[in-house]
NUSE-138260 format. One line per 4 residues: number of its first residue (from 1); their letters; for each residue x negated, y, z of N, C-alpha, C, O, CB. Coordinates in steps of 0.05 Angstrom, whole numbers, plus 32768, in hexadecimal, padded with zeros to 4 digits. Glycine has a CB too. Layout:
NUM> a> X,Y,Z,X,Y,Z,X,Y,Z,X,Y,Z,X,Y,Z; ...
***
This chain:
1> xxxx> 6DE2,8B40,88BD,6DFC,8B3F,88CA,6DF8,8B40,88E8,6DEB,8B2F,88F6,6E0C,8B25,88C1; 6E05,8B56,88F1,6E07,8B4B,8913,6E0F,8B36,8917,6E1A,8B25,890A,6E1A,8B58,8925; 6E04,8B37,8933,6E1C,8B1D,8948,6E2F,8B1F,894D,6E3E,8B0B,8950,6E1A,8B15,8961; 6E37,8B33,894F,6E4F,8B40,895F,6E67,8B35,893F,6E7D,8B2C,8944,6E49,8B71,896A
5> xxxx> 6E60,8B38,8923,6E72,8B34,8911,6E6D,8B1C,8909,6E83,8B13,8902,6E72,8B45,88FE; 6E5C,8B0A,8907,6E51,8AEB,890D,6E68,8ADB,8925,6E74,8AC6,8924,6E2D,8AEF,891E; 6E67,8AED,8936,6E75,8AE3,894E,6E98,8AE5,894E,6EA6,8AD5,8959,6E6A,8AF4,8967; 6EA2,8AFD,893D,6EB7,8B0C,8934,6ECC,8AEB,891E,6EE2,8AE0,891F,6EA5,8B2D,891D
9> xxxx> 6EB3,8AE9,890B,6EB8,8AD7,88F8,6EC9,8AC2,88FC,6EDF,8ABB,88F3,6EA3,8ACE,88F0; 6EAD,8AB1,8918,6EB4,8A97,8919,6ECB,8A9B,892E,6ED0,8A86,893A,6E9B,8A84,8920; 6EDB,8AAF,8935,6EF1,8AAD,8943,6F03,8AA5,892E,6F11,8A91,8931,6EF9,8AC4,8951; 6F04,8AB6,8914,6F1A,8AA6,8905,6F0F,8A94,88FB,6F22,8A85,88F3,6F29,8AB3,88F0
13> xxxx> 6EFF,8A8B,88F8,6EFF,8A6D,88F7,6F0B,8A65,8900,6F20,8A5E,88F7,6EF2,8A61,88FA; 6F02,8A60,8916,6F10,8A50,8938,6F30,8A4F,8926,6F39,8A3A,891D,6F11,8A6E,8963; 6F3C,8A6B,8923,6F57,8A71,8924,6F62,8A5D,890A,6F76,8A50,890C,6F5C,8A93,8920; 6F51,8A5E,88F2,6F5A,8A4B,88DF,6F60,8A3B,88E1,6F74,8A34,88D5,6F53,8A46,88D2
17> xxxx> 6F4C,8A22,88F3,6F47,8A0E,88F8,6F5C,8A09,890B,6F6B,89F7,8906,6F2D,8A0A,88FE; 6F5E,8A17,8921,6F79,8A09,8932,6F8F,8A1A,891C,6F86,8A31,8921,6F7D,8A14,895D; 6F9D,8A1D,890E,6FAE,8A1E,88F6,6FB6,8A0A,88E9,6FCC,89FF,88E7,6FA4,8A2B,88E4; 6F9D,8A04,88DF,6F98,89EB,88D0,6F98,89D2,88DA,6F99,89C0,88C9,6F83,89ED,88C6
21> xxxx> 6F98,89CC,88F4,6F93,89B0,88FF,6FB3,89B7,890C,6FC0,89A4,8914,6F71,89A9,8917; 6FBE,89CF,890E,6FD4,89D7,8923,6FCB,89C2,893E,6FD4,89AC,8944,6FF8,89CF,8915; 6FBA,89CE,8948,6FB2,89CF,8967,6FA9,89E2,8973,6F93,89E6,897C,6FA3,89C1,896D; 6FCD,89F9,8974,6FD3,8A0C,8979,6FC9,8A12,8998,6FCB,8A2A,899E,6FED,8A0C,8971
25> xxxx> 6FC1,8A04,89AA,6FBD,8A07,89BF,6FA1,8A17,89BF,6F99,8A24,89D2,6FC0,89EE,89CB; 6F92,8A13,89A7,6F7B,8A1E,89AB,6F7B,8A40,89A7,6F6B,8A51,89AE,6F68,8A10,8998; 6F8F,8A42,899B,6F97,8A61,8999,6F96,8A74,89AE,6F94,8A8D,89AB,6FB0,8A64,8992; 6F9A,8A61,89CD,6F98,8A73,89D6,6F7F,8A82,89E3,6F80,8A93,89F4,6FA7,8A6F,89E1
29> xxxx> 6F69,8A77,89D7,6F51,8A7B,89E2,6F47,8A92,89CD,6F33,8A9F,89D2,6F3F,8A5E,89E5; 6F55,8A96,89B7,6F47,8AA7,89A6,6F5A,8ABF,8997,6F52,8AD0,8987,6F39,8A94,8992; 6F7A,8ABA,89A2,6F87,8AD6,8995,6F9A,8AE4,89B9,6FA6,8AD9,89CB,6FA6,8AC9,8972; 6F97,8AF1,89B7,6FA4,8B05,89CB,6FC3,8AF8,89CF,6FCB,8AEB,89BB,6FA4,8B29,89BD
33> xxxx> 6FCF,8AF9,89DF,6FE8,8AF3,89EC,7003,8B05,89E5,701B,8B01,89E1,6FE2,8AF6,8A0A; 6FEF,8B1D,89E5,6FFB,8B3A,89DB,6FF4,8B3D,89BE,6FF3,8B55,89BA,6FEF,8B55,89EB; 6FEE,8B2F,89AA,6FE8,8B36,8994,6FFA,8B48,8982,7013,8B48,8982,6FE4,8B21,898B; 6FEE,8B55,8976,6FFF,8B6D,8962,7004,8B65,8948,6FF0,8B69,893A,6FF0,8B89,895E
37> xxxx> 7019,8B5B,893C,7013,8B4B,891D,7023,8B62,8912,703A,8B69,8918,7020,8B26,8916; 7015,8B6A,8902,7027,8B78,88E9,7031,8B72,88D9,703A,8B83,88CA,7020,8B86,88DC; 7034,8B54,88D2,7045,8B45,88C4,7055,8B2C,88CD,705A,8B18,88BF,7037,8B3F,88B1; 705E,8B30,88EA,7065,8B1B,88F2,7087,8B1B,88E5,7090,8B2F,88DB,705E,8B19,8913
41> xxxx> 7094,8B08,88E7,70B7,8B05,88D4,70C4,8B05,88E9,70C3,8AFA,88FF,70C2,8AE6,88C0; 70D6,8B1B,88DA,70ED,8B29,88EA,70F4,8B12,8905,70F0,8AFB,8900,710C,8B2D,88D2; 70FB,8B17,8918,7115,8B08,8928,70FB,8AFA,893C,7107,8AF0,894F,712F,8AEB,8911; 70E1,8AF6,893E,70CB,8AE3,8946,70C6,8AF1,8956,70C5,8B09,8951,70B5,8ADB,8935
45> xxxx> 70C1,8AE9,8973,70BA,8AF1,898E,7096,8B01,8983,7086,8AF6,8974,70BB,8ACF,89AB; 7092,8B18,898D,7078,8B21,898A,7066,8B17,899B,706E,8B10,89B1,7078,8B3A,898B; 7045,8B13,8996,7034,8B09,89A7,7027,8AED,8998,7031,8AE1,8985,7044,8B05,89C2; 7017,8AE9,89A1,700D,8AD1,899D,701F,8ABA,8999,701E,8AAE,8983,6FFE,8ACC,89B2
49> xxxx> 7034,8AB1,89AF,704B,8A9E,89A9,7057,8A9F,8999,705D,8A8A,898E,705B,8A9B,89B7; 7061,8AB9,898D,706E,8ABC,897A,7063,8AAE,8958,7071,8AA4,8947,7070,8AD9,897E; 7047,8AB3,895A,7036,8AAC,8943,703A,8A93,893C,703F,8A8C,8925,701B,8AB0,8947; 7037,8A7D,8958,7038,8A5E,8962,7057,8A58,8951,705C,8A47,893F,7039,8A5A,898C
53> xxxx> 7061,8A65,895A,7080,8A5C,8951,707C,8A66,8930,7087,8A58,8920,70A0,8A6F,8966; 7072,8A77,892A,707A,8A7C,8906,7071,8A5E,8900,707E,8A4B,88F7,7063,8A99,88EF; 7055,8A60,890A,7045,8A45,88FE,7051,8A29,8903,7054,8A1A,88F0,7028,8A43,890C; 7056,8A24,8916,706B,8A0D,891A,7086,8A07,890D,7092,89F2,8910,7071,8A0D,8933
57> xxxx> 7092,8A20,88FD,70A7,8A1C,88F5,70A1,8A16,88D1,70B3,8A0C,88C4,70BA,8A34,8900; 7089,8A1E,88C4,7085,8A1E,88B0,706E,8A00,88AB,7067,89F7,8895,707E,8A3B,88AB; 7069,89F8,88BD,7056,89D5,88BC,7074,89C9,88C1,7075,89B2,88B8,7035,89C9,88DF; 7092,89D4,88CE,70A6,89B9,88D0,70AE,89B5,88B3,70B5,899F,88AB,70C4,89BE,88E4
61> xxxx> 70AA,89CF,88A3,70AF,89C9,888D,70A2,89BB,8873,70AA,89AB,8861,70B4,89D9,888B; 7086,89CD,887C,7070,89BF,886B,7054,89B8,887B,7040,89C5,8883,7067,89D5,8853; 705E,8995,887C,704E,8990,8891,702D,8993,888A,701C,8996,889B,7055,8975,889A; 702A,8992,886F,700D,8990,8866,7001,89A3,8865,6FEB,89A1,885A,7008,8988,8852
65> xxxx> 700A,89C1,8871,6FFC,89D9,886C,6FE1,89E6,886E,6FD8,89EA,8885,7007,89E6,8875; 6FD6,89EC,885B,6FBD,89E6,8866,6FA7,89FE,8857,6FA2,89FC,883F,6FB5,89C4,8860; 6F9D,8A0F,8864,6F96,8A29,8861,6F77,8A27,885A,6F6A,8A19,8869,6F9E,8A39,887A; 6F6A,8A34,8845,6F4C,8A36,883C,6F45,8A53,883A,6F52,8A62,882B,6F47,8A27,8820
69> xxxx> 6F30,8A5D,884A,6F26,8A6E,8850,6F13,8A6A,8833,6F03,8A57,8830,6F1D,8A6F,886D; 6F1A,8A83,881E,6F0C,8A91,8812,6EEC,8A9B,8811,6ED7,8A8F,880D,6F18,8A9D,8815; 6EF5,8AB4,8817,6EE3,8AC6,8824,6EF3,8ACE,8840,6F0A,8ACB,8848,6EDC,8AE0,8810; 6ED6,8ADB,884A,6EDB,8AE4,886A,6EC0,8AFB,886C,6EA8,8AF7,8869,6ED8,8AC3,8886
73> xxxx> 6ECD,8B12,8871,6EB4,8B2A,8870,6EC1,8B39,8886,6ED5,8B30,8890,6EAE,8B40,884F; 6EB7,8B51,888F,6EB3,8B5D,88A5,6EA2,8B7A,88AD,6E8D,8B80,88A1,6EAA,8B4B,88AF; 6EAE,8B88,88C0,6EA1,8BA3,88C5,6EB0,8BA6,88DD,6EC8,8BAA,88DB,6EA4,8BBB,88AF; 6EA2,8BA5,88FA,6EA9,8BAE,890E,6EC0,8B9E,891A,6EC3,8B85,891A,6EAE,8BC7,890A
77> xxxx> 6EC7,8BA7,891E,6EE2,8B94,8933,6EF6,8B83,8920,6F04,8B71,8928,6EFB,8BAD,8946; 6EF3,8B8B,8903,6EFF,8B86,88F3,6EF6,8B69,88DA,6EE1,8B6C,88CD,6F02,8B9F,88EC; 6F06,8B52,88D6,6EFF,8B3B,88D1,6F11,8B3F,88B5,6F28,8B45,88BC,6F04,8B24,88E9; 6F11,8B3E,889F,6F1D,8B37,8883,6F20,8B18,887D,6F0B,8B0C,887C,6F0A,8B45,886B
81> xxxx> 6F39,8B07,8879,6F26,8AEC,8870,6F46,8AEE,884C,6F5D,8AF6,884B,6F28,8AC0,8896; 6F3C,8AE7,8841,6F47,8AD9,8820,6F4D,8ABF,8829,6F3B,8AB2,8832,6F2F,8AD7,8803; 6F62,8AB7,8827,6F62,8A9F,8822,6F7C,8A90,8813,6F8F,8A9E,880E,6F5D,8A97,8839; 6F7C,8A78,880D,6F8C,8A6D,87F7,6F9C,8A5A,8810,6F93,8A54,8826,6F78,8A5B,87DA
85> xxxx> 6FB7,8A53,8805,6FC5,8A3A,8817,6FDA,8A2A,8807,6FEB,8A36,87F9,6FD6,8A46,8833; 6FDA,8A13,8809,6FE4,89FB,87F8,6FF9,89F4,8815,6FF3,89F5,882D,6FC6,89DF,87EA; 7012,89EC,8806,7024,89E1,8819,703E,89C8,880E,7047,89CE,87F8,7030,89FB,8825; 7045,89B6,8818,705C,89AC,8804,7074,89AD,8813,7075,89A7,882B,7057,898F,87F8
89> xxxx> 7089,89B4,8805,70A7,89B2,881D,70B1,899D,8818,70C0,899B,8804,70C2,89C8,881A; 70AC,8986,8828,70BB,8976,882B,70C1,896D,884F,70C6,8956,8857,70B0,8962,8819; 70BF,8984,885F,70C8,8984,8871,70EB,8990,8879,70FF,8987,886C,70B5,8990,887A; 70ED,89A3,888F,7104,89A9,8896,7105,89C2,887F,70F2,89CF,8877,7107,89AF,88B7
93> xxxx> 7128,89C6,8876,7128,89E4,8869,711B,89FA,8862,7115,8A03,8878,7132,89EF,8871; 7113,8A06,8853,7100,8A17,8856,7114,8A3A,884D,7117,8A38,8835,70E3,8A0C,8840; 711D,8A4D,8854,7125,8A5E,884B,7142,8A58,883D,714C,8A60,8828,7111,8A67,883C; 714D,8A44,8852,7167,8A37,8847,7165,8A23,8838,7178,8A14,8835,7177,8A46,8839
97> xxxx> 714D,8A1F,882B,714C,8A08,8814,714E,89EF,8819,7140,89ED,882E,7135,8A07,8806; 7157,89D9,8815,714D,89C4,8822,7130,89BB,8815,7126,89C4,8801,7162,89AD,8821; 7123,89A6,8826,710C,899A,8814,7112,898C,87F8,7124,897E,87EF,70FF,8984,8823; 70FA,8999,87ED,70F1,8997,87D4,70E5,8988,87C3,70EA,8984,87AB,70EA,89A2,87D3
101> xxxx> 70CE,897F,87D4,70A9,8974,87CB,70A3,897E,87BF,7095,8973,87AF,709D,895D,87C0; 70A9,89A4,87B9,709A,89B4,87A6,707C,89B7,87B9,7080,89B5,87D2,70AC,89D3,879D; 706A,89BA,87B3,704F,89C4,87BD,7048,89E1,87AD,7048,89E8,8795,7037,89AA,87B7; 7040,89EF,87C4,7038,8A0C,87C1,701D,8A14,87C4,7010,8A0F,87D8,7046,8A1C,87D3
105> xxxx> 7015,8A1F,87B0,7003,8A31,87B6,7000,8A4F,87B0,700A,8A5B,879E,6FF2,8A28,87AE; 6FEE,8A59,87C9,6FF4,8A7A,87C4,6FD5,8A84,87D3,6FC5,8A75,87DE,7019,8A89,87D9; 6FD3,8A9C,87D1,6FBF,8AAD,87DE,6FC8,8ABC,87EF,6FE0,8AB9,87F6,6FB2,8ABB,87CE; 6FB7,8ACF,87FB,6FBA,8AE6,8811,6FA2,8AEF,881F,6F8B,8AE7,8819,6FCD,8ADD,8826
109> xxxx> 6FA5,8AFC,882F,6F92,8B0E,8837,6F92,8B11,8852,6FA3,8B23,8854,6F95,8B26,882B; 6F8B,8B0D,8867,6F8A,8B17,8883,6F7A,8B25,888B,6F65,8B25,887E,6F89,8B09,8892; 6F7C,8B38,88A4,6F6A,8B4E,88AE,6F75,8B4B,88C4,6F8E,8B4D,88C8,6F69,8B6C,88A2; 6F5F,8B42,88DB,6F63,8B3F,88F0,6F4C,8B55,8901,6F36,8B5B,88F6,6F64,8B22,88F3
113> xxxx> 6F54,8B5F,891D,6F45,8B6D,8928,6F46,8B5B,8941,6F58,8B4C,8949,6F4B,8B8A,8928; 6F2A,8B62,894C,6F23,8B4D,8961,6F10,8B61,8978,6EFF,8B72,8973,6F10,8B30,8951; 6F1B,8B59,8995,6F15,8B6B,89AD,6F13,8B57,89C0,6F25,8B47,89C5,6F2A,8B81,89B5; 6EF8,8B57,89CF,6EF1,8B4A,89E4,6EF6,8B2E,89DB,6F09,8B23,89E6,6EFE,8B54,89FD
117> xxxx> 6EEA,8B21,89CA,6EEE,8B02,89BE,6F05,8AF3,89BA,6F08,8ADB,89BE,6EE2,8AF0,89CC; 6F1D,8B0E,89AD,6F33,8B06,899E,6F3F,8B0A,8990,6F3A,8B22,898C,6F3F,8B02,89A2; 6F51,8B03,8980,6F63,8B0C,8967,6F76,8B1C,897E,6F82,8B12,8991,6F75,8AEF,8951; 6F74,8B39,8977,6F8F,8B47,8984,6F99,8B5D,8971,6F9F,8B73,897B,6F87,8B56,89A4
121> xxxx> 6F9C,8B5B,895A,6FA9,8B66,893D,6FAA,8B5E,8927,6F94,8B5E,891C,6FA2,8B77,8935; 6FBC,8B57,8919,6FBA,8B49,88F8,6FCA,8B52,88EC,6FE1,8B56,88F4,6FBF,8B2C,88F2; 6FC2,8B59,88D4,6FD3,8B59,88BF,6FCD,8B44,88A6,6FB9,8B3A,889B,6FD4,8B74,88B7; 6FE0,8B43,88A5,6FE2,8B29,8886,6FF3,8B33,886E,7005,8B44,8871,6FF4,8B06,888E
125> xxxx> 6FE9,8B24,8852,6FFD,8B2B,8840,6FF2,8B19,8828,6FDD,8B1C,881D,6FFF,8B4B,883A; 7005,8B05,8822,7007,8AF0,8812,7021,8AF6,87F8,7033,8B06,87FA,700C,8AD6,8827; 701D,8AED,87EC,702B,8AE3,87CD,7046,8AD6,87D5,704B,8AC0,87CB,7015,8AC8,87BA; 705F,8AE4,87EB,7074,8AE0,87F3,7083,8AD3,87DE,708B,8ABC,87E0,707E,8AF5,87FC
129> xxxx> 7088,8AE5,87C2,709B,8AE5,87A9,7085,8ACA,87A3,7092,8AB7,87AC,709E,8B07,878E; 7071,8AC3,879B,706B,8AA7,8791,706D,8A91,879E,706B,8A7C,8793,7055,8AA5,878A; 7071,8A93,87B4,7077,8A77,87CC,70A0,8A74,87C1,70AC,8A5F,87BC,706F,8A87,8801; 70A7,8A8A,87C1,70C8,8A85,87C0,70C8,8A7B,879E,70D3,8A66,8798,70E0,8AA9,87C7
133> xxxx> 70B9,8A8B,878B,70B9,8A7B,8772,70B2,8A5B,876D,70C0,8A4A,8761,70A6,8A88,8763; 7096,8A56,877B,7094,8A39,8779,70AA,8A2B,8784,70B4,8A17,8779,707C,8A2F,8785; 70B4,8A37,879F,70C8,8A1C,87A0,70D8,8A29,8794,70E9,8A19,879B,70D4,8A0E,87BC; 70E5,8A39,8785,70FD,8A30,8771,710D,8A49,877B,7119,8A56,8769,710F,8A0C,8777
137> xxxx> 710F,8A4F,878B,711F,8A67,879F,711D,8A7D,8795,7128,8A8F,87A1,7114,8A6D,87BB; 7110,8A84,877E,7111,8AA1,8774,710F,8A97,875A,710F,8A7F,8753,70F9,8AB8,877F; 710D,8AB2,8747,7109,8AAE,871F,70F1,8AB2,8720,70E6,8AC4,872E,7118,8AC6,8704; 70E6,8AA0,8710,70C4,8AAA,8704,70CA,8AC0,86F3,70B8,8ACB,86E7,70AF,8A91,86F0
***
């Protein structure tokens, strides 16, 4: 393994870990300002801040959210990570709902590209229809 994808890696790390602890401030040392998300939700300011705010609005809901890196592989600028995430709503509304104490779990996939020692592209794609099923919000 290079360094250069060694080095690629432990950026999302970094990125998980301030996720996970939400000590969003560290974000800014490791994703672009200008970031490009290809899955960011409708109406959300683009950029790095924008990301801050998805994430802050989905811990008001489910404060316990808490993300496990899978796998994590790699080729060039480009970082893959799998990972699983457990959450419970018994915070603020979630998608109109009120709280629940349903707890969720789901998977997904991220692909992040990284330039000059940062996240400055992502795309994501998680198990949307199973997060609205567990809490109740859709038909199994």
């Amino acid at each position: 393994m290079t360094a250069r994808l060694e080095t690629n890696k432990n950026i999302v790390r970094r990125y998980r870990e301030a996720h996970n602890t939400s000590q969003l401030n560290l974000l800014d040392d490791i994703v672009a300002e200008d970031l490009i998300s290809h899955s960011m939700v409708p109406g959300v300011p683009k950029g790095r801040e924008g990301g801050k705010m998805v994430h802050q609005n989905v811990i008001a809901s489910c404060p316990d959210l808490y993300t496990t890196t899978e796998d994590l592989f790699g080729e060039n600028d480009k970082i893959v990570e799998r990972w699983s995430m457990t959450m419970t709503h018994t915070g603020q509304p979630m998608f109109g709902a009120p709280a629940s104490g349903k707890r969720v779990q789901v998977t997904g996939t991220s692909i992040y590209r990284i330039a000059n020692g940062k996240i400055v592209e992502h795309w994501a794609d998680m198990d949307f229809l199973g997060v609205l099923q567990q809490l109740g919000l859709a038909p199994a």
